[in-house]
C-alpha positions in Angstrom: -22.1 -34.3 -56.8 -21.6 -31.0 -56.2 -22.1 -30.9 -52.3 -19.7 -33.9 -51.9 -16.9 -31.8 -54.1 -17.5 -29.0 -51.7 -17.2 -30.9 -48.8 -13.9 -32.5 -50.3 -12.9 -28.7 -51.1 -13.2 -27.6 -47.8 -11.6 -30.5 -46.1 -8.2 -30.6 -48.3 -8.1 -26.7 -48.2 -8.6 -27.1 -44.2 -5.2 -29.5 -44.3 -3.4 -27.2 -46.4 -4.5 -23.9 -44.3 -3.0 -22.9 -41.0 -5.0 -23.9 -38.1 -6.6 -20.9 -37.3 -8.8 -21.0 -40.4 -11.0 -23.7 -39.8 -13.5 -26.2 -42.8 -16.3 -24.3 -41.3 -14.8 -21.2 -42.3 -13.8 -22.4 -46.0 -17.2 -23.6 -46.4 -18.3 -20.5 -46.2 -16.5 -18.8 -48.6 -16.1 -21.6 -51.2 -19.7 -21.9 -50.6 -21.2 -19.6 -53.5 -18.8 -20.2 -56.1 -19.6 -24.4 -55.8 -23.4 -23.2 -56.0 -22.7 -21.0 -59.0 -20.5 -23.7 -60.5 -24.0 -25.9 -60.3 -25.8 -23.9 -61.9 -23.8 -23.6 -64.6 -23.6 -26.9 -64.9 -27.4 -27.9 -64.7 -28.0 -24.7 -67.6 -25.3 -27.0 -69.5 -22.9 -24.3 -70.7 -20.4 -24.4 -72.9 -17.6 -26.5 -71.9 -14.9 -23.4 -72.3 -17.2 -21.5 -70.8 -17.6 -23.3 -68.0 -13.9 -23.8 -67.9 -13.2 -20.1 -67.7 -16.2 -19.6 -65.3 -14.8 -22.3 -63.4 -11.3 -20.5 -63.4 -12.7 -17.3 -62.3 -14.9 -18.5 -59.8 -12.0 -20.4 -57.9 -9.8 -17.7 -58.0 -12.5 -15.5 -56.6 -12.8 -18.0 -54.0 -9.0 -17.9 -52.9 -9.0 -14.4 -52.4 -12.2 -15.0 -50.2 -10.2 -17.5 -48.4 -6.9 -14.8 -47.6 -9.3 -12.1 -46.7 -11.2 -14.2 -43.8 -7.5 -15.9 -43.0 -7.2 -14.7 -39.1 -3.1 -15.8 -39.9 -1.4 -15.1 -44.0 -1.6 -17.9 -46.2 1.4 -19.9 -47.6 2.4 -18.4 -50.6 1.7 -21.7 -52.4 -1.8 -21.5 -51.4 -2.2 -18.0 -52.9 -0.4 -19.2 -56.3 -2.4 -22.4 -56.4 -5.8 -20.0 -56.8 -4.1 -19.2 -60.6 -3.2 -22.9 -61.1 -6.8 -23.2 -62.7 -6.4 -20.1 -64.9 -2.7 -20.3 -66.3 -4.3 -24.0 -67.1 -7.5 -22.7 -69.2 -5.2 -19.8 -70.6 -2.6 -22.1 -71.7 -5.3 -24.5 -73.4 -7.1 -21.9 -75.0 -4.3 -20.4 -76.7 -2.7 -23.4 -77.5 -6.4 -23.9 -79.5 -5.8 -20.9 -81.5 -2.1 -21.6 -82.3 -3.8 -25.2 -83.4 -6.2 -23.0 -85.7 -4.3 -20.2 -87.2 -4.2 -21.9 -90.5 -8.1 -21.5 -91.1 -8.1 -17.7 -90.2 -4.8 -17.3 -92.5 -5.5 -15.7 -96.0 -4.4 -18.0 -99.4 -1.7 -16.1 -100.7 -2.2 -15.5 -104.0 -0.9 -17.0 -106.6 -0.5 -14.5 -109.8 1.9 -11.7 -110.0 1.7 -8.0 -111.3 
């Protein structure tokens, strides 16, 4: 599963990317962060720690991606390495707003 998802990966990114920067190229540097995505997967972690692993991991693999670019990148291709991120950060806090109730102390209800 998670050789064909690189290979997809590297294929799209290779459409989206100047010619200059070839699939072989974004292999390369997508490469780790699919493996480590893997394991993480196969140890069965967390699922929002996965997510934020995930996150990290593609954003990591983006900046790989600019610093091997021979040409610079669209600037949509930059911003689309924090899509995943802003995505996780937006769900997880929208988790906590959902949950603020619990943490919130009962007011109490005597006076003086």
């Amino acid at each position: 599963m998670f050789a064909a998802l690189w290979l997809l990966a590297s294929m799209v990114l290779d459409a989206l990317t100047p010619k200059e920067l070839t699939a072989m190229m974004i292999a390369i540097a997508i490469g780790p962060a699919i493996v480590i995505t893997a394991v993480f997967y196969y140890l069965r972690c967390p699922r929002t720690d996965f997510a934020v692993m995930f996150a990290a991991l593609w954003l990591i693999s983006d900046i790989a991606i600019a610093f091997i670019s021979p040409k610079e990148l669209p600037h949509f291709l930059i911003a689309l390495g924090f899509v995943p991120a802003l995505l996780i950060g937006i769900v997880l806090h929208w988790q906590r707003f959902q949950r603020r109730h619990e943490r919130l102390p009962v007011p109490s209800v005597k006076r003086g």
